[in-house]
N, C-alpha and C positions, 0 to 999 in steps of 0.2 A: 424596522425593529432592530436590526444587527448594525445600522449605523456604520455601511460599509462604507459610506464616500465621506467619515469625520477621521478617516485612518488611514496611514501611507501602506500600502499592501503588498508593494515594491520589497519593503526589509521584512524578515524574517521574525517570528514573536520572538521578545525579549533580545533584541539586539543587544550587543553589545557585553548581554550579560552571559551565562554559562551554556553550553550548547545544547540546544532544545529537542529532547529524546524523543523520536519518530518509532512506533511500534508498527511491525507489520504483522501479515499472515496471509497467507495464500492458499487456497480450495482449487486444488488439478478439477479441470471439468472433465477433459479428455486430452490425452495423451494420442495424437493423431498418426504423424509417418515418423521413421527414425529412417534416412538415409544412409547406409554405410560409402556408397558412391562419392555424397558429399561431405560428408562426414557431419552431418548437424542432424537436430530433431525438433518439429514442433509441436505444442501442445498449447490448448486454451484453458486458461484460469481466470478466478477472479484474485485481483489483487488489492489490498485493503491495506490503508493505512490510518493510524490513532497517534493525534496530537493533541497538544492543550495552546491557545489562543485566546486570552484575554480580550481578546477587541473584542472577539466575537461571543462573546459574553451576553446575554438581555435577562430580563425581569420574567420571572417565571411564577406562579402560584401553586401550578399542578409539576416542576419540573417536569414535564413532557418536553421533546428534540423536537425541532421541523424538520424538515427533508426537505433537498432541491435536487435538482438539473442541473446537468452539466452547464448552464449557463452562467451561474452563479461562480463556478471554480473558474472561470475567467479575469471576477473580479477581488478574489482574495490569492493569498499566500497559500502555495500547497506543496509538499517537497519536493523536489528534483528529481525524484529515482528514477535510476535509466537499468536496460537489462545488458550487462557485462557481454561482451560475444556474440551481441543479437546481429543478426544476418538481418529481420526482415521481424516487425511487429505493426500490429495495429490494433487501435479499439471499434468494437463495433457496433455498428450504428443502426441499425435495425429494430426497430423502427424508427426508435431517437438513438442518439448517443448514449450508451451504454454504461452511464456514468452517474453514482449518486452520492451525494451530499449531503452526511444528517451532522446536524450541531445542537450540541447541549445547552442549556441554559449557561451553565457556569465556563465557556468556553473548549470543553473536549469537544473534536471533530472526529467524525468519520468519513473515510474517502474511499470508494473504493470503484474498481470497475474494472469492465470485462474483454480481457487480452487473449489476444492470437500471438505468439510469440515463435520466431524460428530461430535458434541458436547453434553455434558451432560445437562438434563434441567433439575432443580427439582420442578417434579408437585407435588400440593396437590390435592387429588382424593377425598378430603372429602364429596364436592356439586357434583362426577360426576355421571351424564353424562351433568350435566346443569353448569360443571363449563367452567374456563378462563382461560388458563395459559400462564404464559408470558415467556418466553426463552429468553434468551441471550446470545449472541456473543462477547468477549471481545476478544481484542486488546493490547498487552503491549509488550514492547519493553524486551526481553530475560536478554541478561546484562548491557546493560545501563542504568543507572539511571536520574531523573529529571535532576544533572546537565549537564547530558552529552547529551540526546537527550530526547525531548518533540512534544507529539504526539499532533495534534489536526487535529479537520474536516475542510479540504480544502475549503471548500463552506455554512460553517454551518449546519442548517436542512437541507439543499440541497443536502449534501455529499452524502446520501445515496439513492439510484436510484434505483427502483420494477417495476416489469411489472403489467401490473392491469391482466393481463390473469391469474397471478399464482393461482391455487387452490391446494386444497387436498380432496378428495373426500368425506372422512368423518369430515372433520375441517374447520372451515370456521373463514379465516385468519383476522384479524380485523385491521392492520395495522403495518405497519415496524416506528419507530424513533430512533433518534439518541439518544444520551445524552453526560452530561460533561466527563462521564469515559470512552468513547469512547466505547463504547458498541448500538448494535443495538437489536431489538427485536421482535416476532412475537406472536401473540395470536390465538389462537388457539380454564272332566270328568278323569280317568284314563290316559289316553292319555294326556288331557290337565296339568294335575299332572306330568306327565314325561318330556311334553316339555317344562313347568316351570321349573323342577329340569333341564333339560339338558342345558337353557339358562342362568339359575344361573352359573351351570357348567362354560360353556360356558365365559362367561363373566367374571370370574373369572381368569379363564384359558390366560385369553389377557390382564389382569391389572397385575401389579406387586403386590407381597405379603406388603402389608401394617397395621401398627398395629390399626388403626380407620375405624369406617363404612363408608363406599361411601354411596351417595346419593341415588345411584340405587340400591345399596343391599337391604336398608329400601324399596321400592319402589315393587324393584321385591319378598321381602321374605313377605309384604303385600299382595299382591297378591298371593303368593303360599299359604298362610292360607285360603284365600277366596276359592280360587279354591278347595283345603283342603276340607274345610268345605263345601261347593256345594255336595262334594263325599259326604261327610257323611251325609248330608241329604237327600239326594237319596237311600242313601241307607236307614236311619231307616223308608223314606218311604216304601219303595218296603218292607220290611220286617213286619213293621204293617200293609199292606195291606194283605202278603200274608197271616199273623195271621187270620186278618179279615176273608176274604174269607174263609179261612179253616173251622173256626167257624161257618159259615152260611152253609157250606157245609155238615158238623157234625149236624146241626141241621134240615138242610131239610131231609134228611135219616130219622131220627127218627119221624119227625113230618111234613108228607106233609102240613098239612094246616098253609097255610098263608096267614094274610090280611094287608093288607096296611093301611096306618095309617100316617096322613099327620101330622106328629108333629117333633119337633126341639129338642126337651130335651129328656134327656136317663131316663128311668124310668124302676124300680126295684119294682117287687112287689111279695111276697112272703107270704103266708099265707093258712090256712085254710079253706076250702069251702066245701059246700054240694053239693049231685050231681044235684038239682034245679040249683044252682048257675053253677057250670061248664056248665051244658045244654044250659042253656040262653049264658054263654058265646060260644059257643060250635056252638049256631046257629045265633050269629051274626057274627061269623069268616066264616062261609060257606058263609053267607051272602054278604061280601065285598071280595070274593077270586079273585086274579089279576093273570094276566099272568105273567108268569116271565121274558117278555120284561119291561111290566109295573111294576116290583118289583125292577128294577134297582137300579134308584132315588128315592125310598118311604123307608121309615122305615119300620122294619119288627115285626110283634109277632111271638112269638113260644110258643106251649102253654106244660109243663112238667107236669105231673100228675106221682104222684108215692103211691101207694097204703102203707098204714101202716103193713095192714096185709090183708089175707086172707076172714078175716071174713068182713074186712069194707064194700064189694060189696054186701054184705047182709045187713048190719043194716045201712047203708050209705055211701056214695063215700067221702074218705079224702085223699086230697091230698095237693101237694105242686103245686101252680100255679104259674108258675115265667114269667113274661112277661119283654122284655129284647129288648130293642131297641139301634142296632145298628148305630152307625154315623159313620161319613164317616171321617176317618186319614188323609185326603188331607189337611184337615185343614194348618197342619207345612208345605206342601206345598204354601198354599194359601200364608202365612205369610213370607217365605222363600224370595217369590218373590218380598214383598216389604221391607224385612228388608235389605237383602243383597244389592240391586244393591243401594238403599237409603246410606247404610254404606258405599259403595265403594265410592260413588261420595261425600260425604262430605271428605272421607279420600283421597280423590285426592282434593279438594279445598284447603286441613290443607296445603297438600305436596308441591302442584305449589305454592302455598302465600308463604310458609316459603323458598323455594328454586331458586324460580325466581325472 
């Protein structure tokens, strides 16, 4: 009936004459992985193409189309179009080849059929993980050129047809459109020290090698210094205390008496005294002696007496009194806690404002 083997199928309809307008349009089925590793994404559509072909012209009474098989576009003319950047496509074939063929009486065809397509997209990672990136799917005709065939979208904005269900679990698709180049588009402590470094890791390990910082590296290598430096002031805590203590501990051995003494400043006193003088101090320390529940939180004296010689316990008692009050290290502690979390959160207002 279509009178395929009275036609050369080889040349293009209308040879020779003005170049023969190909409409397309495309239905995303599903929009499957986006790789930022590789930098490509694929997705399976159907893709549909509308021509007009004289030969393929017959005698109609009801105008009704036939439809055929992909066996049939083996033996006529069908366009070229290849996909721009494809890394890897195929049609599929399950159960037949996924491929159908309707023609009209007065020669318009419809071609269309069902692609897997994997294409290259080139992202820039510089804002990520707070960036956008837009992919593209081109369209062009293999060897034909504008005078010989000219592609455009069958139905305008319209051509191109999405399910609203499509997701990606980690991307969140902002919208498909067309354009004039016939392209479409999608948008898209110790321990804590180590699971910083392994998330770095981590994230690295799933972006491709890039020569500029991503957003999240500034983001997450900010935070691995905080965390950093939390270590380290835990530790020169623990280590001035454990100085401290050791020292109060050196010194009650040598000199059980202690009195408490409700004062804020470190005070250094060093000199020479008689043994009046040591006495009187001698029994106002017996005087204010605390338990060592109650010496916890008080400042402490300790009182050092070191003889010149021999003979001074005869002609007089001289000594060195050194009265030595201990504070308490927590202090960089105390501090710790409102410099750090203060610095983080203005360095997270710098980050969101300048990145979102």
């Amino acid at each position: 009936l279509l009178r395929v083997d009275d036609h050369d199928f080889t040349m293009r309809p209308a040879f020779g004459g003005p170049a023969i307008p190909v409409g397309v349009d495309v239905q995303v089925e599903s929009l499957d992985t986006i790789s930022e590793v590789d930098m490509d994404f694929t997705m399976t559509l159907y893709l549909r193409h509308y021509w007009k072909d004289e030969r393929l012209s017959f005698p109609s009474h009801t105008n009704k189309s036939m439809t055929f098989d992909g066996r049939l576009v083996k033996k006529i003319w069908v366009p070229d179009v290849f996909f721009v950047h494809s890394k890897r496509s195929f049609i599929h074939d399950t159960t037949t080849d996924n491929i159908m063929l309707r023609v009209f009486p007065d020669g318009h065809v419809l071609y269309s059929m069902r692609i897997t397509v994997t294409a290259m997209c080139n992202m820039d990672f510089s804002r990520f993980p707070l960036d956008s990136q837009t992919c593209s799917l081109e369209l062009e005709s293999y060897a034909y050129t504008d005078e010989d065939l000219m592609l455009y979208w069958k139905n305008g904005n319209e051509s191109l047809k999405t399910d609203e269900k499509i997701s990606l679990s980690q991307f969140l698709i902002q919208k498909f459109h067309t354009t004039s180049r016939l392209a479409f588009y999608s948008s898209t402590g110790i321990t804590t020290v180590l699971t910083m470094s392994t998330i770095i890791t981590g994230v690295n390990a799933s972006m491709p090698r890039v020569s500029y910082i991503k957003a999240v590296d500034i983001y997450l290598w900010v935070s691995f210094v905080f965390v950093f430096l939390s270590v380290i002031e835990y530790a020169a805590v623990n280590y001035l205390t454990t100085v401290q203590e050791r020292k109060k501990r050196k010194l009650r051995e040598k000199f059980p008496c202690t009195c408490g003494i409700s004062s804020t400043k470190t005070v250094l006193l060093d000199g020479t005294y008689s043994e009046s003088d040591v006495s009187s101090l001698e029994r106002y320390a017996r005087g204010q002696i605390v338990t060592e529940e109650d010496q916890q939180d008080k400042m402490v004296i300790h009182l050092t007496m070191n003889n010149e010689s021999n003979s001074s316990r005869k002609k007089g008692l001289k000594g060195y009194v050194s009265l030595r009050i201990i504070q308490n290290t927590h202090v960089i502690d105390n501090y710790s806690r409102l410099i750090f979390p203060g610095t983080y959160i203005f360095f997270n207002l710098v980050y969101w404002s300048v990145f979102c």
